[in-house]
mmCIF file of the protein (N, C-alpha, C, O) and its ligand, coordinates in Angstrom:
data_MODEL
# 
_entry.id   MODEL 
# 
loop_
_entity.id 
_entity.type 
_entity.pdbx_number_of_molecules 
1 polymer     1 
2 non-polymer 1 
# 
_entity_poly.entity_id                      1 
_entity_poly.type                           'polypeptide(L)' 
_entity_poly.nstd_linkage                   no 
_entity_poly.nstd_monomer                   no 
_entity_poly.pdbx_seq_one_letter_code       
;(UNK)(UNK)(UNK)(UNK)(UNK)(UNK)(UNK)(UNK)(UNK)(UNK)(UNK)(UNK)(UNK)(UNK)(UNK)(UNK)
(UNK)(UNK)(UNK)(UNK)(UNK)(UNK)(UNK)(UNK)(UNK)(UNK)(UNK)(UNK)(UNK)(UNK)(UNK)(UNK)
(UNK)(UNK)(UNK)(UNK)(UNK)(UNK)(UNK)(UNK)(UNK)(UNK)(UNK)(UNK)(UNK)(UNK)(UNK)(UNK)
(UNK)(UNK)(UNK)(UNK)(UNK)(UNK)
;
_entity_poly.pdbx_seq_one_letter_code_can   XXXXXXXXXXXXXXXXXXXXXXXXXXXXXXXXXXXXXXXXXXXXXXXXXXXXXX 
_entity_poly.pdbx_strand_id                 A 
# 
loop_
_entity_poly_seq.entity_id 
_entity_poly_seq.num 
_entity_poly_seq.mon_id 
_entity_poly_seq.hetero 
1 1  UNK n 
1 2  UNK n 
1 3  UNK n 
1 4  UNK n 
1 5  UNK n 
1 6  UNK n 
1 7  UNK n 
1 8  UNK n 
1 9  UNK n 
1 10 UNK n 
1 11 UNK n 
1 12 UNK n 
1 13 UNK n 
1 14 UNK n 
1 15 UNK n 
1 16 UNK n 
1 17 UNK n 
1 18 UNK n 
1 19 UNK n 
1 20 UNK n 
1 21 UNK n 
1 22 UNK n 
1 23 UNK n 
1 24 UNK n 
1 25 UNK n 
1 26 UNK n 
1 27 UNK n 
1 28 UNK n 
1 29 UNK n 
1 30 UNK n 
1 31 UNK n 
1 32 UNK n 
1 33 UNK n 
1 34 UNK n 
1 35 UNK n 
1 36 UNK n 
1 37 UNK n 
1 38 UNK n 
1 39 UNK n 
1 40 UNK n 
1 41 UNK n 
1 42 UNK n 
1 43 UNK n 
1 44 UNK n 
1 45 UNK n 
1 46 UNK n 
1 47 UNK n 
1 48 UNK n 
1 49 UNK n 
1 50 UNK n 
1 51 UNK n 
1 52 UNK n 
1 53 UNK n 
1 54 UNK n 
# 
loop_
_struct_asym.id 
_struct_asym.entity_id 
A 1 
B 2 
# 
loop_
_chem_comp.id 
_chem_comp.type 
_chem_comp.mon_nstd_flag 
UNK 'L-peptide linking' . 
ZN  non-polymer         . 
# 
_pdbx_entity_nonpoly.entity_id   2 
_pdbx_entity_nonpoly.name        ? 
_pdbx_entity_nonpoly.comp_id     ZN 
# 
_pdbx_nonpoly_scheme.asym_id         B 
_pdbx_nonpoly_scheme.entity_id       2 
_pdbx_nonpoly_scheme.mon_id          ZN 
_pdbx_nonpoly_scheme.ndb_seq_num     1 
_pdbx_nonpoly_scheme.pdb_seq_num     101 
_pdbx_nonpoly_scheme.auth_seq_num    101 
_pdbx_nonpoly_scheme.pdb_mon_id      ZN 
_pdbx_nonpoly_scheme.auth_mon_id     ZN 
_pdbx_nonpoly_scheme.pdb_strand_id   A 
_pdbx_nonpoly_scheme.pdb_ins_code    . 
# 
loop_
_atom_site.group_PDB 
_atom_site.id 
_atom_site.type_symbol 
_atom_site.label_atom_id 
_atom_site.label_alt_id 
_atom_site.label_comp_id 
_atom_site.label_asym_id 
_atom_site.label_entity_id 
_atom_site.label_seq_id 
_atom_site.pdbx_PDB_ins_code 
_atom_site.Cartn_x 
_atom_site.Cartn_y 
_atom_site.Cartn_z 
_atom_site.occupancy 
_atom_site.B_iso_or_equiv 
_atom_site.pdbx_formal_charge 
_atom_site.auth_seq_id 
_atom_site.auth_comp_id 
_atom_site.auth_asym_id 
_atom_site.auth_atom_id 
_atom_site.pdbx_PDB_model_num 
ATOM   1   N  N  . UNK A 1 1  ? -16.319 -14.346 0.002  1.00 0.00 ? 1   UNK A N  1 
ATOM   2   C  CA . UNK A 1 1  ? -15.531 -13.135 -0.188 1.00 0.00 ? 1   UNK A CA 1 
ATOM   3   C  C  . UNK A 1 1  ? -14.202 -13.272 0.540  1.00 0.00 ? 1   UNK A C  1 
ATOM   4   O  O  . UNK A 1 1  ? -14.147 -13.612 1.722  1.00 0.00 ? 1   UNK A O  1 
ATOM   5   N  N  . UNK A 1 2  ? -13.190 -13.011 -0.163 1.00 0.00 ? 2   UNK A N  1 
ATOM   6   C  CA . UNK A 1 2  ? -12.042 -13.065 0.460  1.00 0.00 ? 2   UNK A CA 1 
ATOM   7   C  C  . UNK A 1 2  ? -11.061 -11.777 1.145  1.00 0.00 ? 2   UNK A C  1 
ATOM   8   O  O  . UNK A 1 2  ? -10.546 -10.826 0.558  1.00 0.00 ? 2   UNK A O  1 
ATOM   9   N  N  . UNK A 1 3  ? -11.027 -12.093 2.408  1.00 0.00 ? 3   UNK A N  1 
ATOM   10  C  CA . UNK A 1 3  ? -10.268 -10.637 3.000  1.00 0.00 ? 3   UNK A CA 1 
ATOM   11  C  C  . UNK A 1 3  ? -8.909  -10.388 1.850  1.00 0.00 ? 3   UNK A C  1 
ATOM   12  O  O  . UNK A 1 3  ? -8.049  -11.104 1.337  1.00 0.00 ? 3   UNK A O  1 
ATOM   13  N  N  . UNK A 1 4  ? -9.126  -9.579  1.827  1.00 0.00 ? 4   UNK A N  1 
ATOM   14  C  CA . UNK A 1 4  ? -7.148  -9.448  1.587  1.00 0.00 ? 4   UNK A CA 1 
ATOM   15  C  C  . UNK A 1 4  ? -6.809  -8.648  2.559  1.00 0.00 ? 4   UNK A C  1 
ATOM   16  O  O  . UNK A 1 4  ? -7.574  -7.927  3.201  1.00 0.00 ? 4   UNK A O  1 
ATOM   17  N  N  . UNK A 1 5  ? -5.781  -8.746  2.674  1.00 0.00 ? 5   UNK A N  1 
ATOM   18  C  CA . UNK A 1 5  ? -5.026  -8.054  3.870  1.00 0.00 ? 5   UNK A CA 1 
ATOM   19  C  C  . UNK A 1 5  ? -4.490  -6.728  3.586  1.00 0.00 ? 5   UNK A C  1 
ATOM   20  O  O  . UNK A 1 5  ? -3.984  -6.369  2.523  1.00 0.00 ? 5   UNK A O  1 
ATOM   21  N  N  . UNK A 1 6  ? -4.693  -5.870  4.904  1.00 0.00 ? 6   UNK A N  1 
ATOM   22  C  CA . UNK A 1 6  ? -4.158  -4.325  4.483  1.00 0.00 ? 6   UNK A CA 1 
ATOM   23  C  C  . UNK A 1 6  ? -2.965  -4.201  5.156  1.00 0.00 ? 6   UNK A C  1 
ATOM   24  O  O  . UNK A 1 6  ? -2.547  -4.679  6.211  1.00 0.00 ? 6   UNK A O  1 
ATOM   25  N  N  . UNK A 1 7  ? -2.426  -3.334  4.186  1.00 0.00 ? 7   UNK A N  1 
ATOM   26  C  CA . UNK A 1 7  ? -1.119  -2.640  4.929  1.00 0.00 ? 7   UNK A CA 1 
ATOM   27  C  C  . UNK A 1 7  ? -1.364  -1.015  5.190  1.00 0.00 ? 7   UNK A C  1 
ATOM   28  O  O  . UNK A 1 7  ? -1.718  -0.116  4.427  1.00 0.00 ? 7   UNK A O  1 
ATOM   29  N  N  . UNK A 1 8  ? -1.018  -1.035  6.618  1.00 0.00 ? 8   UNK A N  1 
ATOM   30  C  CA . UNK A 1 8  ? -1.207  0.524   7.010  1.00 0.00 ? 8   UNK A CA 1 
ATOM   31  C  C  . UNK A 1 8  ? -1.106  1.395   6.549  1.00 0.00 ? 8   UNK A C  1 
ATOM   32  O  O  . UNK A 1 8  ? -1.327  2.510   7.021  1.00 0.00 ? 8   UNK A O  1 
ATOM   33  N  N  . UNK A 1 9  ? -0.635  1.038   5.187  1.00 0.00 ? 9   UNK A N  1 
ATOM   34  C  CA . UNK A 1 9  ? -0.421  2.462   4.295  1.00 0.00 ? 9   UNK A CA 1 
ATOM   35  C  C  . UNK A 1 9  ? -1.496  2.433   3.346  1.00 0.00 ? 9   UNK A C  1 
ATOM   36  O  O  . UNK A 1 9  ? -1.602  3.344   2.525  1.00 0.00 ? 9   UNK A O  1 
ATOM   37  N  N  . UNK A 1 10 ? -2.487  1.256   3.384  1.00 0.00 ? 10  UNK A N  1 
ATOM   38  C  CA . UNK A 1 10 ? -3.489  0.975   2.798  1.00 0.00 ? 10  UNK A CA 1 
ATOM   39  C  C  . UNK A 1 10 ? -4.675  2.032   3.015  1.00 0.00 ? 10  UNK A C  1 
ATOM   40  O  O  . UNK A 1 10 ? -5.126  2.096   4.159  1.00 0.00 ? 10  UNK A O  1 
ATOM   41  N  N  . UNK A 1 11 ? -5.314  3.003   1.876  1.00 0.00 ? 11  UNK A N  1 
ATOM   42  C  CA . UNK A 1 11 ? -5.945  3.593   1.921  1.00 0.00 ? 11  UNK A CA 1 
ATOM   43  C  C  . UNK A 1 11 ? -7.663  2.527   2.591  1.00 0.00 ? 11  UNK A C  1 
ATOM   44  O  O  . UNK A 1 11 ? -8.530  2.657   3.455  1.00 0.00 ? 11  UNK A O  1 
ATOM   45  N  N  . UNK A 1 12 ? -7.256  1.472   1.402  1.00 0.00 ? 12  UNK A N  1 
ATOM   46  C  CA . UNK A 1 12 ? -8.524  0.658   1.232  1.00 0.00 ? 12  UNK A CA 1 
ATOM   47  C  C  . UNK A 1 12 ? -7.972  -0.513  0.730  1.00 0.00 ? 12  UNK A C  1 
ATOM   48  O  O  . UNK A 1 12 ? -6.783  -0.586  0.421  1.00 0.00 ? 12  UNK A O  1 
ATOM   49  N  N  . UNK A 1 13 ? -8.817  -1.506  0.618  1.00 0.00 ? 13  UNK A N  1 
ATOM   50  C  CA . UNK A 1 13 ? -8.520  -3.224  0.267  1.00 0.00 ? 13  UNK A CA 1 
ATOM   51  C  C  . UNK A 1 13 ? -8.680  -3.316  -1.221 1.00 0.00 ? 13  UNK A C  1 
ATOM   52  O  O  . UNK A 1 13 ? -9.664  -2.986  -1.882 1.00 0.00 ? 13  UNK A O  1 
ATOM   53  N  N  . UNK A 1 14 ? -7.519  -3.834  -1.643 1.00 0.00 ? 14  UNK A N  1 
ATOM   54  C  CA . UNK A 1 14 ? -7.374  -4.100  -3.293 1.00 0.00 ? 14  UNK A CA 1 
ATOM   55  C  C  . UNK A 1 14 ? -8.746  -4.085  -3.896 1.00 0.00 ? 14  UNK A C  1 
ATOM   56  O  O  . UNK A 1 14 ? -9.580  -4.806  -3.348 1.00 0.00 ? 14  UNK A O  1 
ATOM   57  N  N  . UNK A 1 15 ? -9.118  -3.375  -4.943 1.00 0.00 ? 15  UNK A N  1 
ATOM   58  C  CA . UNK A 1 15 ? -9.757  -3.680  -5.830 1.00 0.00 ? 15  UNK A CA 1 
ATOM   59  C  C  . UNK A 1 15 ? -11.032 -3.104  -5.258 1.00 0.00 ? 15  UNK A C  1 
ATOM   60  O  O  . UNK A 1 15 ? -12.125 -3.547  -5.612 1.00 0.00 ? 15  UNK A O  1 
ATOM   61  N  N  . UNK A 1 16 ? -10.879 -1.855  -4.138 1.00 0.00 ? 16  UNK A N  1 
ATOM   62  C  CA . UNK A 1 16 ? -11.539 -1.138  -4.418 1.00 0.00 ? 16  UNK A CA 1 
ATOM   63  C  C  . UNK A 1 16 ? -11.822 -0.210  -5.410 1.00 0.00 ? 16  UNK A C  1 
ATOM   64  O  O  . UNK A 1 16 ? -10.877 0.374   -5.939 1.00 0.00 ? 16  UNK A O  1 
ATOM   65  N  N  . UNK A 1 17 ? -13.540 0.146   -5.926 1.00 0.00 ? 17  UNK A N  1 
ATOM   66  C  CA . UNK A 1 17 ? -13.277 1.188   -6.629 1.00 0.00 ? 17  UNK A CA 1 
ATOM   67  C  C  . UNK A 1 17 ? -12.988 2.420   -6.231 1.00 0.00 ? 17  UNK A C  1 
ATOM   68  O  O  . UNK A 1 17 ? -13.195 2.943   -5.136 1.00 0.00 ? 17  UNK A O  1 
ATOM   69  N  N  . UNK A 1 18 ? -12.145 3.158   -7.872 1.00 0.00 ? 18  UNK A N  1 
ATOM   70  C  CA . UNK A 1 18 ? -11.876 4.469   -6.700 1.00 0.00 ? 18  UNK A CA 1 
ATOM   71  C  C  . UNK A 1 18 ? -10.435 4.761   -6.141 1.00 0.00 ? 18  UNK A C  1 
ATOM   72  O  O  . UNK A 1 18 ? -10.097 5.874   -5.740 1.00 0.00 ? 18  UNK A O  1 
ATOM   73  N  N  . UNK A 1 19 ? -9.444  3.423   -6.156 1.00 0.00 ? 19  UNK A N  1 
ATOM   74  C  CA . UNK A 1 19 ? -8.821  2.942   -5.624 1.00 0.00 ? 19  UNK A CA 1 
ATOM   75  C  C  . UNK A 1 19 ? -7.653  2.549   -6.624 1.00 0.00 ? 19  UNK A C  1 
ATOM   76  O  O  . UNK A 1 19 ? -7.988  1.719   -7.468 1.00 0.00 ? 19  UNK A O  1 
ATOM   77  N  N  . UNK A 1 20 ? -6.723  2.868   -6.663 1.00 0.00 ? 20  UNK A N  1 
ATOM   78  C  CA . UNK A 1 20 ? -5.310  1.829   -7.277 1.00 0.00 ? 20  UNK A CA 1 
ATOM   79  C  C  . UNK A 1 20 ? -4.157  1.700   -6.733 1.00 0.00 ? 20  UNK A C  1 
ATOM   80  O  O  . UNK A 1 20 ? -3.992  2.033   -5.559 1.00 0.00 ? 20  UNK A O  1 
ATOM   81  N  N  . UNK A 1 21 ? -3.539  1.389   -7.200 1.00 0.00 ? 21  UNK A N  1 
ATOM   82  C  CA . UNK A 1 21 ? -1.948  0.658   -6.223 1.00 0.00 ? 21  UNK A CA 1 
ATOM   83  C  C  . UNK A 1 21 ? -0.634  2.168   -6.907 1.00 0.00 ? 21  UNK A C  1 
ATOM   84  O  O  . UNK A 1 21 ? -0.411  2.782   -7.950 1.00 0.00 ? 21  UNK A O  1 
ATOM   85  N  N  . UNK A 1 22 ? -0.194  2.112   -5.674 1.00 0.00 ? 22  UNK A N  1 
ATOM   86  C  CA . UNK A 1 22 ? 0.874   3.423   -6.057 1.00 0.00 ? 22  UNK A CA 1 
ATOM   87  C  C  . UNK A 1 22 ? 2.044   2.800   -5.223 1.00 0.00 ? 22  UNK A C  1 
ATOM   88  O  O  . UNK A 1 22 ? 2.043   2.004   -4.284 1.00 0.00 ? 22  UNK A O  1 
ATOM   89  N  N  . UNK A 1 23 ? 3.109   3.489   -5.947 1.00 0.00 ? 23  UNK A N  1 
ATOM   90  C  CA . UNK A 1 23 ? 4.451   3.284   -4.472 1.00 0.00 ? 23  UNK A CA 1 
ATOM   91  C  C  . UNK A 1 23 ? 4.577   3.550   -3.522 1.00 0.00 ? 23  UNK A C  1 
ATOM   92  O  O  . UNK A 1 23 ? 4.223   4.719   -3.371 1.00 0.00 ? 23  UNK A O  1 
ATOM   93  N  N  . UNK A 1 24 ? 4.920   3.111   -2.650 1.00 0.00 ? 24  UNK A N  1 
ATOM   94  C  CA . UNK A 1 24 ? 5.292   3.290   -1.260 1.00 0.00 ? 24  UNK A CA 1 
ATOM   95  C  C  . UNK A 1 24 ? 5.886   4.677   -0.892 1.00 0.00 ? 24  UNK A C  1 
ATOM   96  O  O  . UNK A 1 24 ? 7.114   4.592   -0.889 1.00 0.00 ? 24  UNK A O  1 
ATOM   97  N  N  . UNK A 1 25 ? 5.558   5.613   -0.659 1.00 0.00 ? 25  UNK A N  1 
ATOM   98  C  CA . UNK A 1 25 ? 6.577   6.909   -0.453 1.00 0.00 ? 25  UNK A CA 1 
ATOM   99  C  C  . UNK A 1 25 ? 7.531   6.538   0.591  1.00 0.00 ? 25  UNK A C  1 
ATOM   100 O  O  . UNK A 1 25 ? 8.687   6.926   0.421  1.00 0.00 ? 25  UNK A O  1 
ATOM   101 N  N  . UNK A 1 26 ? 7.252   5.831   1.685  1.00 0.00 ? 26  UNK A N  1 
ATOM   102 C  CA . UNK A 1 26 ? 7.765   5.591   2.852  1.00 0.00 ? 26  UNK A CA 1 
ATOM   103 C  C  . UNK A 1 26 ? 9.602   4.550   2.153  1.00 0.00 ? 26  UNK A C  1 
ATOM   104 O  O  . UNK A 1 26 ? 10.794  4.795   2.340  1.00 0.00 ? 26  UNK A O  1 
ATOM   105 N  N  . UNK A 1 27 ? 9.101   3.790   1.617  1.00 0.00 ? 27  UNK A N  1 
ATOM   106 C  CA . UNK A 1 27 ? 10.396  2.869   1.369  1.00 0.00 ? 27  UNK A CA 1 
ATOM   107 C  C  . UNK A 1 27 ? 10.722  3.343   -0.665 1.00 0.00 ? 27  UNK A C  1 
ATOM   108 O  O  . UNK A 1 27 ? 11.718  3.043   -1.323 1.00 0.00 ? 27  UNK A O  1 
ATOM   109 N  N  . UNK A 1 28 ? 9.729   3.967   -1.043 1.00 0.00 ? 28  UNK A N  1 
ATOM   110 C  CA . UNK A 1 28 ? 9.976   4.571   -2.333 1.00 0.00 ? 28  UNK A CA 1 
ATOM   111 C  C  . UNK A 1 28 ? 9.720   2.683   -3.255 1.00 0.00 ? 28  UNK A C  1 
ATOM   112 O  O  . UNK A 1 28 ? 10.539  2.409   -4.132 1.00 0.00 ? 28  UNK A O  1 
ATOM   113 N  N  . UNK A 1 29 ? 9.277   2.263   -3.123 1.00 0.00 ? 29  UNK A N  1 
ATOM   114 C  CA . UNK A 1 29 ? 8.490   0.602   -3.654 1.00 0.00 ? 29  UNK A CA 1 
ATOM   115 C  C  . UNK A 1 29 ? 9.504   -0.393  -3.716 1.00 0.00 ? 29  UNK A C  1 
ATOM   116 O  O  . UNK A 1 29 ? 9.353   -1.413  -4.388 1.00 0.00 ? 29  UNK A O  1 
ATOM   117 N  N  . UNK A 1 30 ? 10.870  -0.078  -2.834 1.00 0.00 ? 30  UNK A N  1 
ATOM   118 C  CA . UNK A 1 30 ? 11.867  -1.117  -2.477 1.00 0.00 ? 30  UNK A CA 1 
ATOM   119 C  C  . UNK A 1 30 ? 10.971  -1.890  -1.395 1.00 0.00 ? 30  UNK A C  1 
ATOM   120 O  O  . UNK A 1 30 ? 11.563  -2.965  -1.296 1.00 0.00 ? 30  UNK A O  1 
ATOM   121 N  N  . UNK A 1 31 ? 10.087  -1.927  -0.701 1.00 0.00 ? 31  UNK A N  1 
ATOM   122 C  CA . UNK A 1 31 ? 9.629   -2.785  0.168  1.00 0.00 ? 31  UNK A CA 1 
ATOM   123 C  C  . UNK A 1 31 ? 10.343  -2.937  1.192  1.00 0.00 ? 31  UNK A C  1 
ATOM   124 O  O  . UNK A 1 31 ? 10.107  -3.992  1.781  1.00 0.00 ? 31  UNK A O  1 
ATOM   125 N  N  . UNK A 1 32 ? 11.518  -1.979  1.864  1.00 0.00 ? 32  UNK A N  1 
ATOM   126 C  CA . UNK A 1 32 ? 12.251  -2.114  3.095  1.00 0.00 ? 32  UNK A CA 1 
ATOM   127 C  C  . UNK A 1 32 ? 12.789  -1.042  3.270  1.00 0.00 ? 32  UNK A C  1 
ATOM   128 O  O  . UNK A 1 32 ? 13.000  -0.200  2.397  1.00 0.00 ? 32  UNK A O  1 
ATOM   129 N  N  . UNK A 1 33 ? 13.118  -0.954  4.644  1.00 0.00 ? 33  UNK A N  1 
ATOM   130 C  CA . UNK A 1 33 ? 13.322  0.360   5.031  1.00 0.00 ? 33  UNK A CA 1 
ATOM   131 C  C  . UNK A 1 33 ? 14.079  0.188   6.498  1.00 0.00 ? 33  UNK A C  1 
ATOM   132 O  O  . UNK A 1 33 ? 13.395  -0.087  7.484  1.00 0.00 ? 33  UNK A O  1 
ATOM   133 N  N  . UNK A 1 34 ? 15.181  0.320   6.583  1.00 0.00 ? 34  UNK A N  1 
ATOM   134 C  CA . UNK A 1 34 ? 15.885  0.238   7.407  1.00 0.00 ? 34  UNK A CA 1 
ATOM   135 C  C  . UNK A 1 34 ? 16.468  -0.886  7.263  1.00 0.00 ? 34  UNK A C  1 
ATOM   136 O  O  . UNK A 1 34 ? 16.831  -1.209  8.394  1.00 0.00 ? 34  UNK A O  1 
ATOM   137 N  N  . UNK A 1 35 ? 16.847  -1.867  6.345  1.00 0.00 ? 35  UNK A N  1 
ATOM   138 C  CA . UNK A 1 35 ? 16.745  -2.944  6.567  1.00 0.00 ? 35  UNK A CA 1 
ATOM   139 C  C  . UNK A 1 35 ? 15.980  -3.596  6.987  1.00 0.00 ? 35  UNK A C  1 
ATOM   140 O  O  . UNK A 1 35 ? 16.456  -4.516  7.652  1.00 0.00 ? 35  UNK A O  1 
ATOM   141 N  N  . UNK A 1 36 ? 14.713  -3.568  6.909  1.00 0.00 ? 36  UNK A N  1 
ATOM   142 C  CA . UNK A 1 36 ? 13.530  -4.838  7.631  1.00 0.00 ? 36  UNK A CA 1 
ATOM   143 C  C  . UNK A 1 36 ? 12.489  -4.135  7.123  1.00 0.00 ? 36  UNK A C  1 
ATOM   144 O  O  . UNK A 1 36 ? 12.426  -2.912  6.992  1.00 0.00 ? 36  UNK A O  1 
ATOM   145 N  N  . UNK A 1 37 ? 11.654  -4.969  6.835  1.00 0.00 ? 37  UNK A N  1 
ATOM   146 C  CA . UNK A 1 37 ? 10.249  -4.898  5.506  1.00 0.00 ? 37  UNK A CA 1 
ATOM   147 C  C  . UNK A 1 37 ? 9.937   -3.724  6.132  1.00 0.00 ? 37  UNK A C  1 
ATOM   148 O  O  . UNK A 1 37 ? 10.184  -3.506  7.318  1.00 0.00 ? 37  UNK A O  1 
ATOM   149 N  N  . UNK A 1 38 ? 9.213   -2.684  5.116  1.00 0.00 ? 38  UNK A N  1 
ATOM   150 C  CA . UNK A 1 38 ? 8.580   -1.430  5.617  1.00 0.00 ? 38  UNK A CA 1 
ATOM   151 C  C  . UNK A 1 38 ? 7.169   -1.844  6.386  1.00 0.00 ? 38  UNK A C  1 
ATOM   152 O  O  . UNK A 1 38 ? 6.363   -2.733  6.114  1.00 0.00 ? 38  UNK A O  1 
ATOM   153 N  N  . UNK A 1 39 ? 7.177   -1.057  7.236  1.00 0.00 ? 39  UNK A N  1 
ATOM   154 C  CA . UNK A 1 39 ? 5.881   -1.362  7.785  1.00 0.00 ? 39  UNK A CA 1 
ATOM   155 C  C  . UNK A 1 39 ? 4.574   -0.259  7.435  1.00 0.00 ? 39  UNK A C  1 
ATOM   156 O  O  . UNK A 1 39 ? 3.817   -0.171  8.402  1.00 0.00 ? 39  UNK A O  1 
ATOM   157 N  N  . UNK A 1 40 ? 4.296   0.316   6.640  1.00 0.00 ? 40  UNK A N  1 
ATOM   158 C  CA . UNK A 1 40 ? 3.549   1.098   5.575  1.00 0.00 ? 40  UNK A CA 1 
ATOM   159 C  C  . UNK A 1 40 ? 2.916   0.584   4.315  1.00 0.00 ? 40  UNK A C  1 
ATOM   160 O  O  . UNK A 1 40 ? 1.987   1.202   3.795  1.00 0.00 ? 40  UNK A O  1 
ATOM   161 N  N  . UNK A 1 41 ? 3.343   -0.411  3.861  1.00 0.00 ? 41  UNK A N  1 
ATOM   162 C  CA . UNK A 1 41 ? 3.469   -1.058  3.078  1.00 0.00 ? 41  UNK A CA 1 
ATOM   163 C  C  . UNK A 1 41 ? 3.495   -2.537  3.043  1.00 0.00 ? 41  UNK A C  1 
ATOM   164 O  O  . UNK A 1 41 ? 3.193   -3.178  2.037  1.00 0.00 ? 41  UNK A O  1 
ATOM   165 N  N  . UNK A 1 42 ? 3.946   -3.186  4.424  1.00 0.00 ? 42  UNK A N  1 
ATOM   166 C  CA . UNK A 1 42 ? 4.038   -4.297  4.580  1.00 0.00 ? 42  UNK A CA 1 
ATOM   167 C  C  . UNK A 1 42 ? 5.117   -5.218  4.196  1.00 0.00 ? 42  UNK A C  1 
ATOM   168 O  O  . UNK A 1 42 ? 5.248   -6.409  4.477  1.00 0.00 ? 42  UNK A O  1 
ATOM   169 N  N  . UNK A 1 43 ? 6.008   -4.293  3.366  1.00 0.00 ? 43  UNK A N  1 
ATOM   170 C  CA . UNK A 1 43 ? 7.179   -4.830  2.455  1.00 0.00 ? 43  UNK A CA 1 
ATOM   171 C  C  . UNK A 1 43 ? 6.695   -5.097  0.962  1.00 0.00 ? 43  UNK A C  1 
ATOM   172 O  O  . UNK A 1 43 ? 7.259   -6.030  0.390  1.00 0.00 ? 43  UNK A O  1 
ATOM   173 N  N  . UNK A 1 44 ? 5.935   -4.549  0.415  1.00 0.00 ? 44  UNK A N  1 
ATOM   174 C  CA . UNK A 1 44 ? 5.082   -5.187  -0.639 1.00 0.00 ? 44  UNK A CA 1 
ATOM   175 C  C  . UNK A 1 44 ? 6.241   -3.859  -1.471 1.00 0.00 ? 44  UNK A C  1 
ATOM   176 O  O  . UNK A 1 44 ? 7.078   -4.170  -2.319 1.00 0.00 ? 44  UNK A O  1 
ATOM   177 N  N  . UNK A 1 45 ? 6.043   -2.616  -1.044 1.00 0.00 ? 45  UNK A N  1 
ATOM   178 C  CA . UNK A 1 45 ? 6.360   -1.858  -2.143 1.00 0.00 ? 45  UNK A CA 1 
ATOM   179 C  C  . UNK A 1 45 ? 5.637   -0.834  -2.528 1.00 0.00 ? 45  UNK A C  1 
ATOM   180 O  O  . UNK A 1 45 ? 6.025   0.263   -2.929 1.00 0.00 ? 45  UNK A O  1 
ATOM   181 N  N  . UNK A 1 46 ? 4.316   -1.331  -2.358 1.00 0.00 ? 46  UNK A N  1 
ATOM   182 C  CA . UNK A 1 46 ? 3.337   -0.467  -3.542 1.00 0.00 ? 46  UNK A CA 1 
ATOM   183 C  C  . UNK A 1 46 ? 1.889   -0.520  -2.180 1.00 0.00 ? 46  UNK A C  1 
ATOM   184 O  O  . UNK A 1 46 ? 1.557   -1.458  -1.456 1.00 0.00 ? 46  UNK A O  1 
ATOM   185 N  N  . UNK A 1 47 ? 1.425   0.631   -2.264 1.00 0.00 ? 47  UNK A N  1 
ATOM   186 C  CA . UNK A 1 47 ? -0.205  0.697   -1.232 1.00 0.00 ? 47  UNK A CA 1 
ATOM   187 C  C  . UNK A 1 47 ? -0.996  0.833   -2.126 1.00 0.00 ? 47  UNK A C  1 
ATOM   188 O  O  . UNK A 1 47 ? -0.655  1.043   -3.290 1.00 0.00 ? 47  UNK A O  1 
ATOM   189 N  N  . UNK A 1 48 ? -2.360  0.722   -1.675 1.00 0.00 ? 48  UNK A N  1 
ATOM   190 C  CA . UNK A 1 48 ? -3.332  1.525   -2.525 1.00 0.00 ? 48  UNK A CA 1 
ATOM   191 C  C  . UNK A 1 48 ? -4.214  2.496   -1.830 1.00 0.00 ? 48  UNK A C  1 
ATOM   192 O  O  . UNK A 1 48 ? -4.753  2.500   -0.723 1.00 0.00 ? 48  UNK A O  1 
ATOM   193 N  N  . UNK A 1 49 ? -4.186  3.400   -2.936 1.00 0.00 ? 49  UNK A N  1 
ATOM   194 C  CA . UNK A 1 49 ? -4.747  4.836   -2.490 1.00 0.00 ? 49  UNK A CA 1 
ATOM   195 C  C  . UNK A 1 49 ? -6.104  5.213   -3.094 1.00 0.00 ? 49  UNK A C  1 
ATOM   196 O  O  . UNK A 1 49 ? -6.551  4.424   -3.927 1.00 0.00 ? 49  UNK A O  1 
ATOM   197 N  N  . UNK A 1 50 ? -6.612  5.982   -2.885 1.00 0.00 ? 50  UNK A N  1 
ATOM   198 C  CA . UNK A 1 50 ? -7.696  6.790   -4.163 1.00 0.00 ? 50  UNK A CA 1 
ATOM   199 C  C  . UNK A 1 50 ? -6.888  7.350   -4.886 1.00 0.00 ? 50  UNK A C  1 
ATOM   200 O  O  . UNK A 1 50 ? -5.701  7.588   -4.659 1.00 0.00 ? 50  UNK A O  1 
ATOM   201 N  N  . UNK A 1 51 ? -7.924  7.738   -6.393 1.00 0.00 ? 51  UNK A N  1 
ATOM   202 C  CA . UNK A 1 51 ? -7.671  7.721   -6.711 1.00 0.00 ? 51  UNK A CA 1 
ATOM   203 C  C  . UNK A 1 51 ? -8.388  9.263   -7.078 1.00 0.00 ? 51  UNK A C  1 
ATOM   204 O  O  . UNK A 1 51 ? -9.611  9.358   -6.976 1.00 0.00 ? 51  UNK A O  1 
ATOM   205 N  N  . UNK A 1 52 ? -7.500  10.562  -7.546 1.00 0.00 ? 52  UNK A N  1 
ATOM   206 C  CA . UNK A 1 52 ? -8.504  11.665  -7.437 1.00 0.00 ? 52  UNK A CA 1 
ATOM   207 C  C  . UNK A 1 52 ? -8.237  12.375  -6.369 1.00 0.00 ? 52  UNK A C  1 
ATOM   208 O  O  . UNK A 1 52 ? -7.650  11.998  -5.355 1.00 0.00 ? 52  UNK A O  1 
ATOM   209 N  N  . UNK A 1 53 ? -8.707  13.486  -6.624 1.00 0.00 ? 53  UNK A N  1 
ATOM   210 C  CA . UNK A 1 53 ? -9.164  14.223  -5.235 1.00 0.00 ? 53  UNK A CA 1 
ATOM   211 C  C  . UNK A 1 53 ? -9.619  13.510  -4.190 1.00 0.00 ? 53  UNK A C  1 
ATOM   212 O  O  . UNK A 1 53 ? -10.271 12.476  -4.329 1.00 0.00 ? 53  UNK A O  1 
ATOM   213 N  N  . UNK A 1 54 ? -9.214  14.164  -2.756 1.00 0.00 ? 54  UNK A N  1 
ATOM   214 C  CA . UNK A 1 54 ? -10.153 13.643  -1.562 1.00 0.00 ? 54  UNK A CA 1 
ATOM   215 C  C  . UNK A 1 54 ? -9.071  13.668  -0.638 1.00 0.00 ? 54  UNK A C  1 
ATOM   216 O  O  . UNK A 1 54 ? -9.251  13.332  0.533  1.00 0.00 ? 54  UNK A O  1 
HETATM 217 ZN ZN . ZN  B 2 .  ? 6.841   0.805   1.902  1.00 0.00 2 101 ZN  A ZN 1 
# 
């Protein structure tokens, strides 16, 4: 099984169910924020959240 890595804005680890990839509110899915990778996101852009209520 392979970790994937979370980003703090990570609800949960890819490909949970339940789970899909949304934009970054923090950097809006530019992946930076201030000039230097968002750290919410990791610089990726996109987190994943649930999906639904909760
Ligand atoms: Zn971000």
């Amino acid at each position: 099984m392979t970790a994937e890595p979370m980003a703090p804005g990570d609800d949960a680890p890819a490909g949970t169910p339940g789970t899909g990839e949304d934009i970054c509110p923090d950097c809006r899915g530019t992946g930076r924020l201030n000039g230097q990778p968002c750290p919410n996101c990791d610089g990726t852009g996109k987190i994943i959240e649930g999906v639904g209520g909760g």
